[in-house]
C-alpha positions in Angstrom: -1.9 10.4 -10.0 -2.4 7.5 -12.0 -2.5 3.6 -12.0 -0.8 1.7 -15.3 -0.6 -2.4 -15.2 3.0 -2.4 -15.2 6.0 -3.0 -12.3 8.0 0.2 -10.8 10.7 -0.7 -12.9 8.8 -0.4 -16.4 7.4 2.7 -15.0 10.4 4.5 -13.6 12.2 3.5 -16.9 9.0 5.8 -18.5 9.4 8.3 -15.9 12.9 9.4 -16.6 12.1 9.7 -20.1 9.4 12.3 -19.1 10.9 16.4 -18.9 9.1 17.3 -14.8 8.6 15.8 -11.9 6.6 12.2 -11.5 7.7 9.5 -9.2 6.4 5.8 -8.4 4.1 6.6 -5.6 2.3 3.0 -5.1 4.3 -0.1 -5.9 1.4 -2.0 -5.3 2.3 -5.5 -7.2 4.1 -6.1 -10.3 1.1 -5.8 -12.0 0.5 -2.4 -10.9 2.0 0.7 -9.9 0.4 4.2 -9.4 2.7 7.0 -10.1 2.5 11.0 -9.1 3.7 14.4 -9.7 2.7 17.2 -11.5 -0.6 17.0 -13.4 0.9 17.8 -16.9 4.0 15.5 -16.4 1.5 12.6 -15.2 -0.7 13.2 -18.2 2.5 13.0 -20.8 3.4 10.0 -18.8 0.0 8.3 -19.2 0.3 9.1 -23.3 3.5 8.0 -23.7 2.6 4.5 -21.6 -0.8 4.0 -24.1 1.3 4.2 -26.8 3.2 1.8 -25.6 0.4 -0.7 -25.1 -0.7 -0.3 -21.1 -3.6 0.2 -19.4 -3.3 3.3 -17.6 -6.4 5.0 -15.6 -5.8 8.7 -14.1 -7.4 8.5 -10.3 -9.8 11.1 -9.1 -7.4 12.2 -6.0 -6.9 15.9 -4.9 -3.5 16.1 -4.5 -0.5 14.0 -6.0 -0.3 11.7 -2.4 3.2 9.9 -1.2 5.6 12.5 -3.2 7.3 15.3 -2.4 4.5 17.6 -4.2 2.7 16.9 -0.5 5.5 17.2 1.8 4.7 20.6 2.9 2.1 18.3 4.4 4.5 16.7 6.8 5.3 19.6 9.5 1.7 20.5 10.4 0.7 16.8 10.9 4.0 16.2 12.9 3.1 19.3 15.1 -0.4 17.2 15.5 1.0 14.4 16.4 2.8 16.2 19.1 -0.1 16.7 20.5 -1.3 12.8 20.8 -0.3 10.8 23.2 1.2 7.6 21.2 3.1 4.3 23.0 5.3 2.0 21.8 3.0 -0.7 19.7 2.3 -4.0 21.2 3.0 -6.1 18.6 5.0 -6.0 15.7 3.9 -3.3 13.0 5.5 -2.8 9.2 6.2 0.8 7.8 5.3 0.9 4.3 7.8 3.7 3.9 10.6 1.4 4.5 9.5 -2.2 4.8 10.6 -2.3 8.7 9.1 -2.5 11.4 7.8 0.7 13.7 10.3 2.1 16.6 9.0 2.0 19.9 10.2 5.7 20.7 7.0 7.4 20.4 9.2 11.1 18.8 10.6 8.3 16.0 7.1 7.2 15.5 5.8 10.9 15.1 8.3 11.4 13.1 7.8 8.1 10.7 4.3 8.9 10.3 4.6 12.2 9.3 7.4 11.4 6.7 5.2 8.7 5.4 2.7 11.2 3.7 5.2 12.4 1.0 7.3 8.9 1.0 6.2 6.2 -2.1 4.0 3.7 -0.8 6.7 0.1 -0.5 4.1 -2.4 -0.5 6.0 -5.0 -3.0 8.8 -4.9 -0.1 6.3 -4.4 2.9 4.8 -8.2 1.7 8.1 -9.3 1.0 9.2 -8.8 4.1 6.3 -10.0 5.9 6.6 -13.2 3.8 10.3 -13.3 5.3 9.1 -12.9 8.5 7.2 -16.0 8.2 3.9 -14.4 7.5 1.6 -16.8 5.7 -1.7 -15.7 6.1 -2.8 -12.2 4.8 -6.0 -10.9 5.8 -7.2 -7.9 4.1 -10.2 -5.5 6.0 -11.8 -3.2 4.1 -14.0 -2.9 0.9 -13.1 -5.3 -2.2 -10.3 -6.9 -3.0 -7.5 -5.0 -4.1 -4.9 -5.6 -1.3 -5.9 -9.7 -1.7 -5.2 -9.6 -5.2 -1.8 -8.0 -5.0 -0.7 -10.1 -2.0 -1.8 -13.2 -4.8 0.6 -11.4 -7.4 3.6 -10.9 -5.0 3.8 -14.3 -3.6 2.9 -16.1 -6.9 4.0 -19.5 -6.7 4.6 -19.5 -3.3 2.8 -21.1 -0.2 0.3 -18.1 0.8 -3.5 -17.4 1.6 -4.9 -14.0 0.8 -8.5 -13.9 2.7 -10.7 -11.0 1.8 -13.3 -10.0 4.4 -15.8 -7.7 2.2 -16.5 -7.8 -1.0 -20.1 -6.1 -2.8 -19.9 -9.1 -5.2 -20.1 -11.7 -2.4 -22.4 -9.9 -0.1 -20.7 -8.4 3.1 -21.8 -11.4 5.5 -21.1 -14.0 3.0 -17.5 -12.3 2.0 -17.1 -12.0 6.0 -18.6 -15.6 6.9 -16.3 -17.3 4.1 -13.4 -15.7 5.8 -13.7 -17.0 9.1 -14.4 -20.5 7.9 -11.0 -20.2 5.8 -9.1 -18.8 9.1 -10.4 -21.8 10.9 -9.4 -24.1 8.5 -5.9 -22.6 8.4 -5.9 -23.1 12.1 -6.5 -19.4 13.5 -9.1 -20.5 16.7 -11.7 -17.7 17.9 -10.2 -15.9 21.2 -12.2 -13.9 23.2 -11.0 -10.3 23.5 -9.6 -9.0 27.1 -12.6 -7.7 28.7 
């Protein structure tokens, strides 16, 4: 796999130049997309897009993730999930497989997640369609920024606020502290959980 600083569209365009098999496997943002597939066909891709001027960076990942080189993943972990007992969600989740929301039939669920392994990652439409939904407010949990900073690409020039809640520059109480205080100011009050 590998991550260039172009959209999907420049990349697929490369893609289909390229003799094998390599596919868009992150559309992150139009500023980047990670593509996957097999090693040598990824490798001529990354060539071909640095002599073309872009910034491309292999990725230290085992196995080419959210194409079909992993789909042999997709049984065994849908005979796991067989296994687990899963409910309908209580509120309303996104797919990034498809940019729609989960179904409530726990088999379609099961069978969603396991399809999502070996299905591209949709985040440009996954925003998109949060954004449609009336989502305004975009909170990303985890380490560093990466999820804020696409979110800020998507959405440029439209009413938004991407809050991160880590970051090692900030300090993780400061990035975390900062956060709150912006989710208050956007209105968000402090509930106490169900006890």
């Amino acid at each position: 796999m590998a991550a260039v600083n172009a959209s999907a569209e420049v990349v697929q365009a490369l893609l289909d130049e390229v003799d094998g098999y390599a596919v868009c496997a992150n559309k992150n943002c139009t500023a980047q997309t990670v593509f996957g597939g097999e090693s040598e066909v990824v490798k001529q891709a990354c060539e071909v897009l640095r002599e073309r001027g872009y910034d491309v960076r292999l990725l230290p990942v085992s196995h080419a993730f959210h194409t079909r080189i992993v789909a042999p993943a997709s049984e065994p972990l849908r005979a796991h999930l067989a296994t687990i007992d899963i409910s309908a969600p209580s509120c309303d989740i996104l797919s990034n497989v498809h940019a729609d929301f989960y179904p409530t039939d726990p088999d379609a669920i099961r069978a969603l997640l396991a399809e999502q392994v070996a299905s591209p990652v949709e985040y440009i439409a996954q925003i998109e369609r949060m954004y449609a939904e009336g989502v305004r407010t975009f909170v990303e949990v985890g380490p560093k920024r990466a999820q804020t900073g696409f979110v800020g690409n998507i959405l440029d020039g439209r009413q938004h606020d991407a809050i991160l809640t880590n970051h090692p520059k900030m300090g993780a109480m400061t990035a975390l502290r900062s956060a709150i205080g912006r989710l208050l100011v956007a209105g968000f009050a402090p509930t106490r959980p169900p006890s």
